[in-house]
N, C-alpha and C positions, 0 to 999 in steps of 0.2 A: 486928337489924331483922327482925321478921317480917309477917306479911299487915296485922293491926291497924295499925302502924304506918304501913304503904303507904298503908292505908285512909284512916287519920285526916290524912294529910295531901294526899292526894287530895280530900280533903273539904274540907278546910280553903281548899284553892285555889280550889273551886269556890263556895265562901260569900263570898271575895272577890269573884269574880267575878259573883255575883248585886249582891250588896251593889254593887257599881260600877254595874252594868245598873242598878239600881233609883232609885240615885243620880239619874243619867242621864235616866232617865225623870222623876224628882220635879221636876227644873229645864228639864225642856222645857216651852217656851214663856217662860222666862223671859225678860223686854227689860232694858235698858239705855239709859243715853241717849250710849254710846261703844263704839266698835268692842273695846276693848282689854280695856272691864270684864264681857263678855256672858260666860256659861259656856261651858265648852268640854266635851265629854263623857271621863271618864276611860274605860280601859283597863287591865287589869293585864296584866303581862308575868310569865311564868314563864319557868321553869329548870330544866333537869334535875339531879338530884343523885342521882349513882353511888358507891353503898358499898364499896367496893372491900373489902370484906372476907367479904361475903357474893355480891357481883356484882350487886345489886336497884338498879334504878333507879327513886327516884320523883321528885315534883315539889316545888318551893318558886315562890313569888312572888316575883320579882325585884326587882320595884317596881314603880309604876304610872306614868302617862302620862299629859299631857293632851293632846286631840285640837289639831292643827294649821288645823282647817278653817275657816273663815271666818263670823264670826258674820251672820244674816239681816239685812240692813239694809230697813226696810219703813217706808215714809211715814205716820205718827200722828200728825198735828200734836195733839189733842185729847189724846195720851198724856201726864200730867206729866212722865215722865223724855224727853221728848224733845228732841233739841238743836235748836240755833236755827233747820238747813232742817227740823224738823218728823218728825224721822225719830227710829227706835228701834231698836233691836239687838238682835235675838232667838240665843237659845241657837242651835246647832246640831246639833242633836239628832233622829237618826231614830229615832220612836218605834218603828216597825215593827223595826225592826234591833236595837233594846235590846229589846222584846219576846223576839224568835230569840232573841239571848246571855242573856236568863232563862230560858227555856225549856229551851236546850241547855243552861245549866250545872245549874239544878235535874233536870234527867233523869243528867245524870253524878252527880249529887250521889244521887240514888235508884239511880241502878247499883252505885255503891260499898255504900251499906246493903244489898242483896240480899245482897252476895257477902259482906257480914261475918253475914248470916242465915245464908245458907247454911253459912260455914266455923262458926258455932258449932252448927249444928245435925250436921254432920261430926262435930266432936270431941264432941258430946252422943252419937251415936250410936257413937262408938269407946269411949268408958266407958261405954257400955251391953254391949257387946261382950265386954270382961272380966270 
């Protein structure tokens, strides 16, 4: 295992992690005319993985989640999908807070490319050296 490899999956974690945010965002606002069928916003859960042969710890995605939180119930009698008291199910979904987790993962995700900039432009400069 060396730097590239850390990188690439470092990165890897963090495109899920947009890709979920992004998700998230595309189905807010979404309704339903039942509590049960409304979106819920996913999550991904990582995991550390230690190479015990070089001692490098990076990361994997565990799996992902869906959120537990309780869909909007909001009175729209005029909405088609709405049930019979007139009401509709919206996602639950903070757009501001999947905003943040696109933000913070694409800034980790541009941190990781600096440092694989930087380490080839290290080894560009050590065979120039020779």
């Amino acid at each position: 295992m060396n730097l590239f490899t850390v990188a690439q999956r470092a990165m890897s974690s963090q495109l899920v992690r947009m890709n979920a945010a992004a998700s998230n965002l595309a189905n807010a606002g979404s309704v339903t005319g039942d509590a049960a069928g409304a979106y819920r916003p996913m999550r991904a859960v990582f995991a550390q993985d230690l190479d015990q042969a070089t001692g490098l710890s990076t990361v994997r995605v565990q799996g992902m989640y869906r959120s537990e939180a309780e869909a909007v119930k909001r009175y729209d009698p005029g909405n088609p999908l709405a049930d019979a008291e007139g009401n509709v199910f919206e996602a639950p979904v903070d757009q501001n807070a999947e905003m943040v987790e696109m933000l913070e993962s694409s800034r980790q995700y541009q941190n990781m490319v600096e440092a694989l900039q930087t380490a080839k432009q290290l080894m560009l400069e050590t065979m120039r050296i020779k």
